[in-house]
C-alpha positions as CSV (number, residue, x, y, z in Angstrom):
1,X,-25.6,2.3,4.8
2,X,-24.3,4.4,7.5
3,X,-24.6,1.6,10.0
4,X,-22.9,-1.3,7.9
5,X,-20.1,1.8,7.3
6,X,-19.6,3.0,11.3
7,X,-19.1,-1.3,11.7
8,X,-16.8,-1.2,9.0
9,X,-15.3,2.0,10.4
10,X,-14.4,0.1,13.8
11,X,-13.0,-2.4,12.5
12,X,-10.6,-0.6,10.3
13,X,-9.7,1.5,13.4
14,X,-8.9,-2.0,15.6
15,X,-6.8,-2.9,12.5
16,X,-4.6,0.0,12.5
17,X,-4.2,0.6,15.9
18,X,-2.8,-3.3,15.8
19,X,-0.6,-2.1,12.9
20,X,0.9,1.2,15.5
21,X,1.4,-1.3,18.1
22,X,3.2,-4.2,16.3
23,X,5.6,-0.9,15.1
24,X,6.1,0.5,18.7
25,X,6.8,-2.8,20.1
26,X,10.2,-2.4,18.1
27,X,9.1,-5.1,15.8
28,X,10.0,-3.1,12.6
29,X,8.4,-5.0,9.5
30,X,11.4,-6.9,8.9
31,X,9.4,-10.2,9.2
32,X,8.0,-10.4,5.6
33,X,5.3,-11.8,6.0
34,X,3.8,-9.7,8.4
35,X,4.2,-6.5,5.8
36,X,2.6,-8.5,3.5
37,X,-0.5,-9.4,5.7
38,X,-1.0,-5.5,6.5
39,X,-0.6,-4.4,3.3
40,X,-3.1,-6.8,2.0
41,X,-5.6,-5.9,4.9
42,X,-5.4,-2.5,4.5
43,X,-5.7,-3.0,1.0
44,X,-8.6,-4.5,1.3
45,X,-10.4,-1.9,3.9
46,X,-9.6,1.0,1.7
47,X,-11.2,-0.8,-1.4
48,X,-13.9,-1.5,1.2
49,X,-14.7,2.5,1.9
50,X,-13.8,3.5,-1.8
51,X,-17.3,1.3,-2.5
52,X,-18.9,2.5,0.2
53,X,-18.6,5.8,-1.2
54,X,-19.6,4.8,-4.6
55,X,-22.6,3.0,-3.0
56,X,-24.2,6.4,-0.7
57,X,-26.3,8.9,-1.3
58,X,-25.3,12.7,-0.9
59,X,-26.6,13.1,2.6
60,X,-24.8,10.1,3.8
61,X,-21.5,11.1,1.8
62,X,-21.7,14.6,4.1
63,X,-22.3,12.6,7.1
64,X,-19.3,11.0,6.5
65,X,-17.0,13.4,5.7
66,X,-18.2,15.8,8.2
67,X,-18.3,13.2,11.0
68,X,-15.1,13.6,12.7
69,X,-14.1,9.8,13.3
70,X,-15.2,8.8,10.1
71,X,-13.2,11.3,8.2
72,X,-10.2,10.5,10.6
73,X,-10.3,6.6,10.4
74,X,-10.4,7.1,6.2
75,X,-7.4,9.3,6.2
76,X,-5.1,7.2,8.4
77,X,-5.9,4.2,6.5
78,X,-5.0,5.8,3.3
79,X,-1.7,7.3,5.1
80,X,-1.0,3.7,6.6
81,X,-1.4,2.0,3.0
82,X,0.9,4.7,1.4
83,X,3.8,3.8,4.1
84,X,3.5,0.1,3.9
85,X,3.9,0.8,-0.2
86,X,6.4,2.6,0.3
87,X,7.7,0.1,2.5
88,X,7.5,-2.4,0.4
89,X,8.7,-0.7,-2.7
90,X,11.9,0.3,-0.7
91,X,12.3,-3.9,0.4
92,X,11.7,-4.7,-3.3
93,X,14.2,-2.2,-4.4
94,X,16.9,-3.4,-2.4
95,X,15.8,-6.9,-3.3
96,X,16.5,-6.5,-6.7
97,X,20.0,-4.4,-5.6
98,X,20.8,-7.6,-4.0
99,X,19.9,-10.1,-7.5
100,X,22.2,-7.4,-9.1
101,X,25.4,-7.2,-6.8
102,X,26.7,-10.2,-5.4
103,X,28.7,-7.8,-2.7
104,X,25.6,-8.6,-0.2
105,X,26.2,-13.0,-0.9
106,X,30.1,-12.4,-0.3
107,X,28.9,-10.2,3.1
108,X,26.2,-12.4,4.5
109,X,28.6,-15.8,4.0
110,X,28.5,-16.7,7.4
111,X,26.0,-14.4,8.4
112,X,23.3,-16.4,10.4
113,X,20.7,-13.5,9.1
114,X,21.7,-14.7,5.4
115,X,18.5,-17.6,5.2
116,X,15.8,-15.0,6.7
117,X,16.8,-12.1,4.2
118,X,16.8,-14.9,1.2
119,X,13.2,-15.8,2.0
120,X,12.2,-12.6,2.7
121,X,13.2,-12.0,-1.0
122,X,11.7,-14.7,-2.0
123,X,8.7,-14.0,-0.7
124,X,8.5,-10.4,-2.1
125,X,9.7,-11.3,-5.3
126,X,6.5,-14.2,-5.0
127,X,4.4,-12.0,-3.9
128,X,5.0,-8.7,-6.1
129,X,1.2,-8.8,-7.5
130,X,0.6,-7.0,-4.2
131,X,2.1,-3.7,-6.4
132,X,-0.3,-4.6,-8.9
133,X,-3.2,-4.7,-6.3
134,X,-1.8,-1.6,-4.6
135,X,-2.3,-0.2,-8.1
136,X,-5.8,-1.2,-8.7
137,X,-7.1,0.3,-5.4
138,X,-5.2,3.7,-5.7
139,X,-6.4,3.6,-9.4
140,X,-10.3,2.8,-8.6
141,X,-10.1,6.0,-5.7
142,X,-8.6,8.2,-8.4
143,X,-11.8,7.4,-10.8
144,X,-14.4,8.0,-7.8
145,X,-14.9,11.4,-7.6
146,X,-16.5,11.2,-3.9
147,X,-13.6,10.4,-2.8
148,X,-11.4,12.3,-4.3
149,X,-13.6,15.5,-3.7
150,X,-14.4,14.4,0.3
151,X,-11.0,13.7,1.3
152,X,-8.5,15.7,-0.7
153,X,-6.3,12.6,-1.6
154,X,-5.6,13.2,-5.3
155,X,-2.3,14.2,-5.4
156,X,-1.4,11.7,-2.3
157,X,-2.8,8.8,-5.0
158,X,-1.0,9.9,-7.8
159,X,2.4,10.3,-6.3
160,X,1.7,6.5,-4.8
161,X,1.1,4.8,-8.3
162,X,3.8,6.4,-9.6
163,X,6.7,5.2,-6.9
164,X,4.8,1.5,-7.9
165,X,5.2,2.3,-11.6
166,X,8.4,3.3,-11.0
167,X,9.4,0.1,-9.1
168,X,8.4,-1.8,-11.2
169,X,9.0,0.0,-14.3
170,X,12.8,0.9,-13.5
171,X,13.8,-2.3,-11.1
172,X,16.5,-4.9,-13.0
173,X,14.8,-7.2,-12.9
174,X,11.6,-5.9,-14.4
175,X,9.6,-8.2,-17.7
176,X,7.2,-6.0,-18.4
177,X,7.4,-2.6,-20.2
178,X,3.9,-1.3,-19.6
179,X,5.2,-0.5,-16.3
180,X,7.1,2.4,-18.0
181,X,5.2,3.6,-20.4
182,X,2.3,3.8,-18.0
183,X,4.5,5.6,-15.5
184,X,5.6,8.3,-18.2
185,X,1.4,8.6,-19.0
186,X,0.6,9.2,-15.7
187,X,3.6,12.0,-15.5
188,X,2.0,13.4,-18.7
189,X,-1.8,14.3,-16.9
């Protein structure tokens, strides 16, 4: 299990070092798409050590969180998902600002930036299940002790799900009341 985990490990560790350079190159994620397509990835990879966790045995759980890269590569994956949701809550917030106020159509009029921030809206407000995935991961690491108890991320978790409920609880355009009344439970633990 420890083998199939350091190859997992390497490849989470190419992943975000391609996500630091794509943000020092000066390319910001303004491009949609490309926010989306990390987030999802490192959705994915997290998911990916939350059931590797689930799946060792105790010797290999201290192997891993006393290994130095191991422990490192976990903890800036789950500190690169939290900024690209927060990211993306802050796009979808201003999104909805946008659906709200029509000051931002009578400002882009002629504004040859106006068709790339409509499809990036577009695309967000097509592709919001990526809050509800967001939600599901954090959600599944909050339940597994292991990793809670191996990398001190509870509070980090909780604080994550809670921008998302919030998002999509308290955003204008919002369908679906769960969102708030599962935000206000979680502020109740």
């Amino acid at each position: 299990m420890i083998q199939v985990f350091q190859k997992k490990r390497v490849e989470i560790a190419l992943f975000l070092d391609q996500t630091v350079e794509y943000t020092k190159c000066g390319k910001e994620f303004f491009c949609m798409e490309k926010l989306l397509f990390f987030a999802d990835q490192s959705l994915k990879f997290l998911a990916n050590i939350n059931d590797f966790l689930k799946q060792m045995n105790q010797e290999e759980i201290e192997h891993v969180s006393s290994g130095m890269k191991d422990r490192k590569i976990v903890l800036r994956l789950f500190e690169c998902v939290m900024s690209l949701c927060l990211s993306l809550s802050q796009r979808y917030t201003s999104i909805l600002d946008h659906e709200t106020h029509d000051i931002m159509s009578k400002t882009l009029d002629r504004n040859p930036m106006k068709n790339t921030l409509w499809n990036n809206e577009k695309l967000m407000i097509n592709n919001s299940g990526i809050f509800e995935q967001m939600i599901c991961v954090f959600d599944n690491i909050l339940k597994n002790d292991v990793f809670m108890n191996t990398f001190n991320i509870k509070e980090k978790s909780v604080l994550c799900i809670l921008n998302i409920y919030g998002e999509l609880g308290f955003g204008p355009a919002s369908e679906n009341k769960n969102w708030l009344e599962k935000f206000y439970s979680l502020l109740e633990r």
